[in-house]
ZALUMNU-135303 format. One line per 8 residues: number of its first residue (from 1); their letters; for each residue x, z negated, y of C-alpha. Coordinates in nm, 4 decimals. Layout:
NUM = A = X:Z:Y; ...
This chain:
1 = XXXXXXXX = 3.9869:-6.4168:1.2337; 4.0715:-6.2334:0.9221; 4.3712:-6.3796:0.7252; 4.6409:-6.1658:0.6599; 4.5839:-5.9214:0.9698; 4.9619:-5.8075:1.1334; 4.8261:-5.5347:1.2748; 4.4505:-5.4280:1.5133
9 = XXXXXXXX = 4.3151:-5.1399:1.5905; 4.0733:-5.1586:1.8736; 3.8334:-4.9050:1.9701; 3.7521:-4.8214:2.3428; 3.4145:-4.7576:2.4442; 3.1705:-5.0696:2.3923; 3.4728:-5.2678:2.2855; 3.7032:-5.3173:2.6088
17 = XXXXXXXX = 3.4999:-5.1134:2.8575; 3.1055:-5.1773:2.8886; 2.9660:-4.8583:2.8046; 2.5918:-4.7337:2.9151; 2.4952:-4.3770:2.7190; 2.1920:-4.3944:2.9020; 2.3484:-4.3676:3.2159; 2.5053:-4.0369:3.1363
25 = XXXXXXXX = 2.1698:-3.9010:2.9633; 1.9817:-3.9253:3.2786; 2.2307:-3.8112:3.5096; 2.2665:-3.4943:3.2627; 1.8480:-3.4899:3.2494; 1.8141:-3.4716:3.6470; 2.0717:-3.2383:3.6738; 1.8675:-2.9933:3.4470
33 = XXXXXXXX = 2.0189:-3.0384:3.0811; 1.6740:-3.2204:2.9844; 1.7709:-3.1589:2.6177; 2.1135:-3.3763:2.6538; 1.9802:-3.6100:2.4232; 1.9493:-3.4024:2.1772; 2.3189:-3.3217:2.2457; 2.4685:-3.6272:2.2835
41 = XXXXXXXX = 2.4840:-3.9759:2.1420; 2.6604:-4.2699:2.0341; 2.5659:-4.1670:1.6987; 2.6148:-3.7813:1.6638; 2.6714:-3.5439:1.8976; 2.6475:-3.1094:1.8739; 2.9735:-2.9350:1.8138; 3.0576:-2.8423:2.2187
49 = XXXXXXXX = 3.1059:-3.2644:2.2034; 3.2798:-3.2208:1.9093; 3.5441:-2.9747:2.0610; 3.5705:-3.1219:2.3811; 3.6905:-3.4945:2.2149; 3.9441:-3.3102:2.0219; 4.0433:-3.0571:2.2914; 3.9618:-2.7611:2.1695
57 = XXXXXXXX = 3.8026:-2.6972:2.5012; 3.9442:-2.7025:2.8668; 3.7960:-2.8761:3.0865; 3.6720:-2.5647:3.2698; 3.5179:-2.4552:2.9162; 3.3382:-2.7689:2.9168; 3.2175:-2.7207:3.2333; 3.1165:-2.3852:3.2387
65 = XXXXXXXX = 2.9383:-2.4477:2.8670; 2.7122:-2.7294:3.0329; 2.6735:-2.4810:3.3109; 2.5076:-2.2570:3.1234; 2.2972:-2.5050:2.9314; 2.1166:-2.6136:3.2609; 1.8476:-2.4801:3.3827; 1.9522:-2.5311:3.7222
73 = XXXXXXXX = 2.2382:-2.4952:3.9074; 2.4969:-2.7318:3.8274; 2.8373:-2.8087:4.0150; 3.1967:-2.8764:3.8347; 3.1574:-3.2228:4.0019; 2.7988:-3.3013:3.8935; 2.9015:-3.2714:3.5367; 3.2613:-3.4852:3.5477
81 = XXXXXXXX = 3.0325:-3.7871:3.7653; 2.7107:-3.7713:3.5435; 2.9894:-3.7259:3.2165; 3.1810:-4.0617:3.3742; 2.8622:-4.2055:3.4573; 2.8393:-4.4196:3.1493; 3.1967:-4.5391:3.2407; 3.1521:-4.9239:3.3362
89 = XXXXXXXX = 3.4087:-5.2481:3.3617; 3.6570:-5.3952:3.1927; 3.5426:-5.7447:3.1653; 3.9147:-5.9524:3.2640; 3.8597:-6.1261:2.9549; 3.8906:-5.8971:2.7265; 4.2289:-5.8228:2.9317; 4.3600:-6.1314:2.8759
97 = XXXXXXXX = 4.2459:-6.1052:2.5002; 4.4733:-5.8298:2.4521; 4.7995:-5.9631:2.6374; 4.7107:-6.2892:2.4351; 4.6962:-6.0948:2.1105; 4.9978:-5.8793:2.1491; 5.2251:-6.2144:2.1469; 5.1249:-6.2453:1.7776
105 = XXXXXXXX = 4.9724:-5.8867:1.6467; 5.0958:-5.5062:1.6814; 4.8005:-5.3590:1.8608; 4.6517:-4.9960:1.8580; 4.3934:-4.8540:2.0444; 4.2164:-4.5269:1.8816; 3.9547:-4.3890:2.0965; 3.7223:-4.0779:2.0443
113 = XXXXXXXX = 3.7835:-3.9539:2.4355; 3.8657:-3.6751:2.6686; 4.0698:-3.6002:2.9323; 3.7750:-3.6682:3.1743; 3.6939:-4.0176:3.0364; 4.0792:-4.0938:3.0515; 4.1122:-4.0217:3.4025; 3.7962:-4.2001:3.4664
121 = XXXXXXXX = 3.8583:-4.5102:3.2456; 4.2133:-4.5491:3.4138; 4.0563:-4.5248:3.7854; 3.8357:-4.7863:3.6982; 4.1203:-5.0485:3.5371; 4.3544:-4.9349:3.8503; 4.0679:-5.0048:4.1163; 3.9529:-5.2974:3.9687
129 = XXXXXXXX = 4.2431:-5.4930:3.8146; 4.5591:-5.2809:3.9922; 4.6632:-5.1767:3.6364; 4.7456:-4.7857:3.6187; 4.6633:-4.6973:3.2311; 4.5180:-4.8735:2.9489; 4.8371:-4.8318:2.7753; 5.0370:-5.1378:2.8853
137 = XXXXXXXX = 4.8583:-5.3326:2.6571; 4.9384:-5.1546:2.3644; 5.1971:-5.0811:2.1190; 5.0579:-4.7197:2.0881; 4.7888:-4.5622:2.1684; 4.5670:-4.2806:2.0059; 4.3334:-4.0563:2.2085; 4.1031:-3.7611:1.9948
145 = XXXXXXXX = 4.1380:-3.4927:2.2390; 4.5100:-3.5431:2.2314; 4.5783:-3.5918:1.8267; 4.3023:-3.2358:1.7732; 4.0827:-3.4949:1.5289; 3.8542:-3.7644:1.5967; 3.6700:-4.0876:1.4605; 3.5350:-4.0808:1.1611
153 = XXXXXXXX = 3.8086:-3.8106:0.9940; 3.9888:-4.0057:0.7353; 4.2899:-3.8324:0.9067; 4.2905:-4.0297:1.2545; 4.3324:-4.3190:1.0550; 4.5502:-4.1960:0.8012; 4.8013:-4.0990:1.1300; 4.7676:-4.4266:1.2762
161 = XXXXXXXX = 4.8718:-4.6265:0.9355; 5.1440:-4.3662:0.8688; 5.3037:-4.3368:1.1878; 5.3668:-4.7056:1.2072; 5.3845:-4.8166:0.8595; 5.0276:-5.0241:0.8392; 4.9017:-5.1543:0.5575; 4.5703:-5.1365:0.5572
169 = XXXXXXXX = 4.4961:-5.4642:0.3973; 4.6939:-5.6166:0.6712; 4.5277:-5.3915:0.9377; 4.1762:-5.5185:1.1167; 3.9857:-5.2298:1.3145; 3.7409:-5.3311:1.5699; 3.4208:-5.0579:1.6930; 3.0510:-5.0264:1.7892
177 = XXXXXXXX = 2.9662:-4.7715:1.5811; 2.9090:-4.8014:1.1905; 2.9752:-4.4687:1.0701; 3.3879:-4.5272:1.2422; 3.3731:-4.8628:1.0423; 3.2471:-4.7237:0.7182; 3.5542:-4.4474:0.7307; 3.7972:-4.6923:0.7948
185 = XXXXXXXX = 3.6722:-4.9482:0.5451; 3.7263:-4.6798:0.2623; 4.0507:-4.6594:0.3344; 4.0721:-5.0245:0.2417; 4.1496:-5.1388:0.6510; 3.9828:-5.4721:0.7396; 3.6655:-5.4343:0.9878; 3.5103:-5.6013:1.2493
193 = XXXXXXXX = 3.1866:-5.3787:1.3638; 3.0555:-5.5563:1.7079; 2.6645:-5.4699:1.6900; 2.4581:-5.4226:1.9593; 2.5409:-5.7002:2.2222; 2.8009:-5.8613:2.0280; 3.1110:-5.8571:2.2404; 3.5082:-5.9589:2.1352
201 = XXXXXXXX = 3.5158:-6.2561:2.3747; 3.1675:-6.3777:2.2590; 3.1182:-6.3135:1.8901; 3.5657:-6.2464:1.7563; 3.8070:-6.4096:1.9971; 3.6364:-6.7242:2.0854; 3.9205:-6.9620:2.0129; 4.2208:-7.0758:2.3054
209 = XXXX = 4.4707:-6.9945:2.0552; 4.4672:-6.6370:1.9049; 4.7455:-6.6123:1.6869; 4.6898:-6.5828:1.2814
């Protein structure tokens, strides 16, 4: 661990829930949208993914927009179960990580997301570990399609540090993807960035005790 760190900032995807893009690409690609790919990525994404994690669209915009991208016909419930098809687990231990953690640290969680992806991550931690949002185990939480502005604007950061007084020296933020990490680390916040099968309980939180 870090030293100095009061404060973490976890991300979602590929950090507390297992995550499969691929998953969601070939749902999308069967269902008719065979450029998805080209749409959609871990590592950029075309501007209808860009509204839709910072709610600029509705839902039913989103819909109907992938709707007419198909070259089939597409249902309102073959897009929200291909979209949530990446949607895994929450490995218990990284659970118990955070409940650990929050004894000594204030924790965060800032998530690129949409309201699809937050009902469907909460179903998932209700059915499988009777826990109704992801939000008990944090002091606040920070969701893109709710704040207008996602990962990596210097401005989702600069809200989380400013609404809770963070300095980002003392302030470790944890992600999969390098281009969130590179943002954050030129604001001078502490990184973690868990590569390709690197996981929190594996390759960051290893230790019994947790506390700095």
């Amino acid at each position: 661990m870090i030293e100095g760190i009061k404060h973490i900032i976890f991300d979602l995807g590929g950090v507390l829930i297992n995550i499969d893009y691929q998953l969601t690409e070939n749902a999308f690609m069967e269902a008719g949208i065979e450029n998805f790919p080209e749409l959609y990525s871990q590592l950029k994404q075309s501007d209808l993914f860009d509204k839709w994690e910072m709610g600029k669209l509705s839902r039913e915009e989103f819909v109907i927009a992938l709707q007419k991208i198909s070259e089939i016909p597409i249902t309102e419930t073959q897009i929200v179960n291909a979209w949530n098809a990446m949607l895994l687990d929450f490995p218990v231990r990284r659970l118990q990580i955070l409940q650990q953690l929050r004894l000594y640290y204030d924790l965060f969680l800032l998530s690129n997301t949409n309201e699809v992806h937050e009902e469907g991550f909460n179903k998932i931690l209700m059915e499988s570990h009777g826990i109704p949002n992801i939000g008990v185990f944090f002091d606040k939480v920070y969701f893109s399609h709710r704040l207008g502005m996602r990962k990596p604007m210097r401005e989702i950061f600069d809200r989380v540090l400013d609404d809770n007084n963070l300095k980002p020296e003392h302030t470790l933020f944890i992600d999969d993807s390098p281009q969130h990490i590179a943002a954050a680390k030129a604001l001078g916040i502490q990184t973690i960035y868990l590569d390709k099968g690197m996981t929190i309980e594996k390759d960051v939180f290893k230790a019994k005790r947790l506390e700095g």
